[in-house]
DRENZANU-522384 format. One record per residue (C-alpha): residue number from 1; y, x, z. Coordinates in nm, 4 decimals, always signed. Example, Ala and Ser with C-alpha at 12.3 -4.5 7.8 and 13.67 -1.06 7.14 Angstrom:
2
REC   resi         c2         c1         c3
REC      1    -0.4500    +1.2300    +0.7800
REC      2    -0.1060    +1.3670    +0.7140
This chain:
167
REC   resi         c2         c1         c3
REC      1    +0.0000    +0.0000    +0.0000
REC      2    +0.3583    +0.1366    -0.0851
REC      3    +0.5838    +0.0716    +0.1884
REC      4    +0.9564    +0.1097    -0.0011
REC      5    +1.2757    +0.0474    +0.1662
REC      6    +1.4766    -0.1465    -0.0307
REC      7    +1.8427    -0.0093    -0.1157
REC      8    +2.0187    -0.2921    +0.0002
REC      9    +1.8625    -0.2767    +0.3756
REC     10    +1.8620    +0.0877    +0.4342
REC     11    +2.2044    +0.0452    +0.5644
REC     12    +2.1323    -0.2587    +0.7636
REC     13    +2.1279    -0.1533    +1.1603
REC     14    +1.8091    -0.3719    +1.2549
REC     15    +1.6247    -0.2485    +0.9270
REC     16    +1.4212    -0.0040    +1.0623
REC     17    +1.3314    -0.1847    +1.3759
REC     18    +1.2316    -0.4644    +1.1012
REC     19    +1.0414    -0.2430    +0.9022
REC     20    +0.8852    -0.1057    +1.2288
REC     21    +0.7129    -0.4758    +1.2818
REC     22    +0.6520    -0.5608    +0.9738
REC     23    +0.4169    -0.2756    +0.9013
REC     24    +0.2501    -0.3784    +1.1963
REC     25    +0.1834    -0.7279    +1.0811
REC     26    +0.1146    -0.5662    +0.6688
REC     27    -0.2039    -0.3934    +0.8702
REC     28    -0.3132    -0.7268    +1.0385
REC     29    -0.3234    -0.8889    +0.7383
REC     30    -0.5240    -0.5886    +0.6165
REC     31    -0.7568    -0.5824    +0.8801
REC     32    -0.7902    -1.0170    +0.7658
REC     33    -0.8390    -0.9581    +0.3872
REC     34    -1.0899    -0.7007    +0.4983
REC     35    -1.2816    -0.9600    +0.6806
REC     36    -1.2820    -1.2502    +0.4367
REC     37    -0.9617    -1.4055    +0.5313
REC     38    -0.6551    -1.4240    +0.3549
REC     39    -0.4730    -1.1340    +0.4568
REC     40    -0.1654    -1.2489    +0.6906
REC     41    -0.1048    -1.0622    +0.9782
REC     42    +0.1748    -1.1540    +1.2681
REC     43    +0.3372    -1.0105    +1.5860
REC     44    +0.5950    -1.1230    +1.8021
REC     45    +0.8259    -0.8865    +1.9992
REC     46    +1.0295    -0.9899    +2.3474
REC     47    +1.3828    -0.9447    +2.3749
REC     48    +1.3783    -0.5245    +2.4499
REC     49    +1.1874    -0.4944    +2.1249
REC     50    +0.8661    -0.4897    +2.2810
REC     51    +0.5258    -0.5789    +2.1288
REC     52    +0.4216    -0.8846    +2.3467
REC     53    +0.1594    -1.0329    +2.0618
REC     54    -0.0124    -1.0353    +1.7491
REC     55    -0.2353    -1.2372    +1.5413
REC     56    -0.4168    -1.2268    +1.1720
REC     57    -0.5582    -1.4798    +1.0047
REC     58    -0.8564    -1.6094    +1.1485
REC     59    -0.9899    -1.9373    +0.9827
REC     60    -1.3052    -1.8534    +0.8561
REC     61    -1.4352    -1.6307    +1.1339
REC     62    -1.3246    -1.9125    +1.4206
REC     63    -1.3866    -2.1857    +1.1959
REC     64    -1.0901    -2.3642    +1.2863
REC     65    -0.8066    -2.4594    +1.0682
REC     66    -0.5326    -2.4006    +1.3096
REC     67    -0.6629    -2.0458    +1.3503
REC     68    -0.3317    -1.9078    +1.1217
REC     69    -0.1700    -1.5569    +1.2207
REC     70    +0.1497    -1.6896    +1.4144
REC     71    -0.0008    -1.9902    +1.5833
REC     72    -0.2543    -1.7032    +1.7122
REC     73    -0.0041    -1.5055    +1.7783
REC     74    +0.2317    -1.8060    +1.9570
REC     75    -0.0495    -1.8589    +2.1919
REC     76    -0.0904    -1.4909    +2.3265
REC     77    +0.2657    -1.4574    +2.3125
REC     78    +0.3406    -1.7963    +2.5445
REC     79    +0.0110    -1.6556    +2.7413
REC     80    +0.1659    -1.3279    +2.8538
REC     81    +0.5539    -1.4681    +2.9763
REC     82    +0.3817    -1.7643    +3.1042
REC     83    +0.5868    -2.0363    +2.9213
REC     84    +0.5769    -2.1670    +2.5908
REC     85    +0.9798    -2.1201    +2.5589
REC     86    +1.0046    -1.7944    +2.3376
REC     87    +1.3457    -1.8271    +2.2584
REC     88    +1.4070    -1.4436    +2.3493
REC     89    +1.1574    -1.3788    +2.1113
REC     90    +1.1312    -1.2638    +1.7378
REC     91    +0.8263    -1.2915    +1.5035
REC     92    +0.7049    -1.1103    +1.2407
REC     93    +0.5014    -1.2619    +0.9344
REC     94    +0.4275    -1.1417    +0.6416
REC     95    +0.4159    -1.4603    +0.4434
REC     96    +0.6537    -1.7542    +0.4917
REC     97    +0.5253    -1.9735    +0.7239
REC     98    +0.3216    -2.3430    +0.6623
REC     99    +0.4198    -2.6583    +0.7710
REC    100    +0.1860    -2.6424    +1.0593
REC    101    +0.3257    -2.3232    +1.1768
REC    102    +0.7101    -2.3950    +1.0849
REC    103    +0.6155    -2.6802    +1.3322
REC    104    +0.4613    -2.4757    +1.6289
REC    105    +0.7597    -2.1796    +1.5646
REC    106    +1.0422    -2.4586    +1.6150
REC    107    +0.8567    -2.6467    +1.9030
REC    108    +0.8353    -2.3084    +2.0719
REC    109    +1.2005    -2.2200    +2.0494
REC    110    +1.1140    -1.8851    +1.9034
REC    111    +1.4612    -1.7164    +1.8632
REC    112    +1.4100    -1.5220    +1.5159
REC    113    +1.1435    -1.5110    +1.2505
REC    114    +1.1475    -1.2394    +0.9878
REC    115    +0.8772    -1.3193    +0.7310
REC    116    +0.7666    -1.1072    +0.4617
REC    117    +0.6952    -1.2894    +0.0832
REC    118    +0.8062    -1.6270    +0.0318
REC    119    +0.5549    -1.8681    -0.0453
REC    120    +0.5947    -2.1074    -0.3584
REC    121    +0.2722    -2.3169    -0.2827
REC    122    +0.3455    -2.4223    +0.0991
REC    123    +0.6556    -2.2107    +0.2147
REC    124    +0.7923    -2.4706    +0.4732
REC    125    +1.0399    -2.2406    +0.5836
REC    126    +1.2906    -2.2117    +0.2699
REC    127    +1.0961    -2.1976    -0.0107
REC    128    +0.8847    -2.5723    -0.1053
REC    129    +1.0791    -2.6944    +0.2486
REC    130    +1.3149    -2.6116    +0.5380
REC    131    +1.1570    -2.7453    +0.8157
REC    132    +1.4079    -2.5277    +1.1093
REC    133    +1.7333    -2.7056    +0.9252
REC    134    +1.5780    -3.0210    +0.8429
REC    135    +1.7167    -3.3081    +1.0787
REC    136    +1.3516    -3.3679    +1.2556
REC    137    +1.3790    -3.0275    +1.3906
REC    138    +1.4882    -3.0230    +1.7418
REC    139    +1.5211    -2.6277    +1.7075
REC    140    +1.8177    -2.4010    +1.4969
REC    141    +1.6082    -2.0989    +1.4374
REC    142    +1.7642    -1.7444    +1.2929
REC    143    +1.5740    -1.6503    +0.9549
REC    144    +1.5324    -1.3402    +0.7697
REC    145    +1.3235    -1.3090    +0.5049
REC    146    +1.2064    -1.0173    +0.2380
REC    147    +1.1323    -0.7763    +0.4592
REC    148    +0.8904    -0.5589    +0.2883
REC    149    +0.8713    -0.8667    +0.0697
REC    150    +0.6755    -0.6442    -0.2385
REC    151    +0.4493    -0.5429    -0.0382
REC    152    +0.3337    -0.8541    +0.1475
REC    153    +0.3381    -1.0212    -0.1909
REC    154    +0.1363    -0.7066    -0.3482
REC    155    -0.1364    -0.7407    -0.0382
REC    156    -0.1638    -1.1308    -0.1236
REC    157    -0.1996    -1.1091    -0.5078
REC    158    -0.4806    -0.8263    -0.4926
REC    159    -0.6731    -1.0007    -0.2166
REC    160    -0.6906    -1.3146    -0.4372
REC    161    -0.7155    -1.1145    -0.7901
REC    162    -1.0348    -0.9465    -0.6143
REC    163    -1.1670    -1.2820    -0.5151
REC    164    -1.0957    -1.4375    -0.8277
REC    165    -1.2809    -1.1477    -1.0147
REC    166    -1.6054    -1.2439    -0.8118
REC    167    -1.8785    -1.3255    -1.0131
């Protein structure tokens, strides 16, 4: 995987605290793809930057269809401070979040999300929906998104070319 820094953010103060994370949730979703899931990978940090959480895709190995990187990750994360506020809180994904999970980030009050690759199919997040600005949502949550965008997007296309190519 080629891990670039894009021009534009290299001057951005938070970048490399961004690109930090998000390398860390690029090798969850590795470690997923490697076992049969589709390779997203999540962590969520507390307020002094610290790594509180983390999650990767885990649907087929727990057989449950909740069993997505950042509700994994939401759980541990609401586990360790106790409370399911996580409004101090930012999360890293590498691919826009689902409806399911846009739903579980804004009921948990999570204070930032930085996602990697949009997603045209289910993005609930900005891309098909906006789910955080939307007027059900109970929640104003703090977005960034393209972080090491060609890279999450790289990891998702070759994990499904290579299951495509399957005989």
């Amino acid at each position: 995987m080629n891990l670039k820094i894009p021009p534009a953010f290299i001057d951005h103060p938070d970048y490399l605290e961004h690109y930090r994370w998000m390398s860390r949730a690029i090798a969850l979703a590795a470690s997923a793809g490697a076992a049969g899931e589709v390779p997203v990978g999540a962590v969520i940090v507390n307020a002094a930057g610290e790594l509180i959480a983390e999650g990767e895709n885990r649907r087929e190995r727990d057989h449950d269809p909740t069993a997505h990187a950042e509700i994994l990750a939401l759980r541990t994360a609401g586990q360790h401070l106790q409370t399911w506020h996580l409004e101090t809180c930012t999360l890293y994904v590498t691919l826009e979040p689902c409806p399911m999970c846009a739903g579980a980030i804004i009921q948990a009050r999570l204070g930032q999300l930085i996602y990697g690759a949009h997603d045209p199919k289910t993005g609930a997040i900005r891309t098909v929906a906006n789910l955080p600005d939307s007027a059900c949502s109970n929640h104003r949550l703090s977005v960034i998104s393209g972080i090491l965008e060609g890279t999450c997007r790289q990891q998702l296309q070759e994990w499904f070319a290579e299951r495509r190519s399957r005989p």
